[in-house]
C-alpha positions as CSV (number, residue, x, y, z in Angstrom):
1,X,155.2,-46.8,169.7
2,X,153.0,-46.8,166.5
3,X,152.1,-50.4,165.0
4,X,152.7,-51.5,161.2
5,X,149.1,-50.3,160.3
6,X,149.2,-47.1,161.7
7,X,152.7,-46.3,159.9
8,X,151.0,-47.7,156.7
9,X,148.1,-45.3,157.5
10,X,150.5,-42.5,157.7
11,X,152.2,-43.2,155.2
12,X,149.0,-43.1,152.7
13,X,148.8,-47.0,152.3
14,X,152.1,-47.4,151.2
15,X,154.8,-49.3,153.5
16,X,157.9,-48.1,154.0
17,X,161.1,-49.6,152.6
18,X,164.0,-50.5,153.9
19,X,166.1,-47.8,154.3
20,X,170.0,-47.5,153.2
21,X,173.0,-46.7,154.8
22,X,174.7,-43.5,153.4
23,X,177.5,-41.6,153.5
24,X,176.3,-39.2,156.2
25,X,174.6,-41.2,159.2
26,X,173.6,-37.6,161.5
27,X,170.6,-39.3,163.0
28,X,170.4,-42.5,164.8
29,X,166.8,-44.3,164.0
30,X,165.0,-47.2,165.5
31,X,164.5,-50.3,163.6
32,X,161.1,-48.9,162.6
33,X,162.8,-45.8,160.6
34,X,161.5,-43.1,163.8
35,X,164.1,-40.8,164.7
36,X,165.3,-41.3,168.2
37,X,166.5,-38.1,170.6
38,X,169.6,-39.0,170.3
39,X,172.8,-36.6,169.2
40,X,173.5,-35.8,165.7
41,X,176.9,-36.6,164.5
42,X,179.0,-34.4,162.1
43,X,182.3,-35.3,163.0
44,X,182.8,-37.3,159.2
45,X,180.8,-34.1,157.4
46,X,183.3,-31.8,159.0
47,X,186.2,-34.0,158.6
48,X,185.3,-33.8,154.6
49,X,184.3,-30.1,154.3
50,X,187.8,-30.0,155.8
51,X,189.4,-31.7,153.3
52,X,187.6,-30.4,150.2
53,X,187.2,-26.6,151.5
54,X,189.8,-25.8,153.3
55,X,190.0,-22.4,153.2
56,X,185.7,-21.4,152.8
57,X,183.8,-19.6,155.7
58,X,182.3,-22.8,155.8
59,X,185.2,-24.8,157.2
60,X,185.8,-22.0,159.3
61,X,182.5,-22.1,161.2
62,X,182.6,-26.1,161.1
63,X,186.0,-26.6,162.7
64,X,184.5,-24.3,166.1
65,X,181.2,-27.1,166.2
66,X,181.2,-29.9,168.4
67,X,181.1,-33.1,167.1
68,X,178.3,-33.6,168.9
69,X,174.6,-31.8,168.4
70,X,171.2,-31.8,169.1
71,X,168.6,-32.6,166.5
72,X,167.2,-29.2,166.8
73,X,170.5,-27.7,167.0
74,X,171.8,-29.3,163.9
75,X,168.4,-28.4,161.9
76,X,168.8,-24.9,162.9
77,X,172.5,-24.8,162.0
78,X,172.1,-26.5,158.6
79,X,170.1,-23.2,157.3
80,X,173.0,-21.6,158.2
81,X,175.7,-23.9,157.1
82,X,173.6,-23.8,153.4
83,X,173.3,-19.8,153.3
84,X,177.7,-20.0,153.6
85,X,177.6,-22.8,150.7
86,X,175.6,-20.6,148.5
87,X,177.8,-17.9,149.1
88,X,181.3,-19.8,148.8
89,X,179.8,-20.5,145.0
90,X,179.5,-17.2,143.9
């Protein structure tokens, strides 16, 4: 576990401020801000693609994800999942 000056060191002398709660919470995170290993969860994001896009490729592919992923997995999905947005627009 890093100490306060070594995050302050990372961070190029500046410390870190609180962070705030949004609307999508995929990652969990110590009280420190660092990521922990666990799960993503995309059960609310697919819940509202859902209910906004029904009928987009997007949904589609969502409603097949577990609620459940990986950090990795999710990272490599979102490219994905941003590639169908951009193509739902045109």
């Amino acid at each position: 576990m890093r100490k306060n000056n070594e995050i302050t060191a990372a961070t190029g002398g500046k410390p870190r401020g609180k962070r705030t709660s949004s609307k999508f919470s995929f990652f969990n995170s110590n009280k420190d801000g660092i990521s922990s290993s666990k799960p993503a969860d995309i059960a609310s994001f697919k819940k509202i693609i859902s209910e906004k896009f029904p009928d987009t490729t997007l949904c589609k592919v969502l409603r097949v994800e577990a609620d459940h992923l990986s950090q990795e997995e999710f990272l490599v999905k979102l490219a994905t999942w941003l590639k169908l947005c951009k193509e739902g627009e045109k």
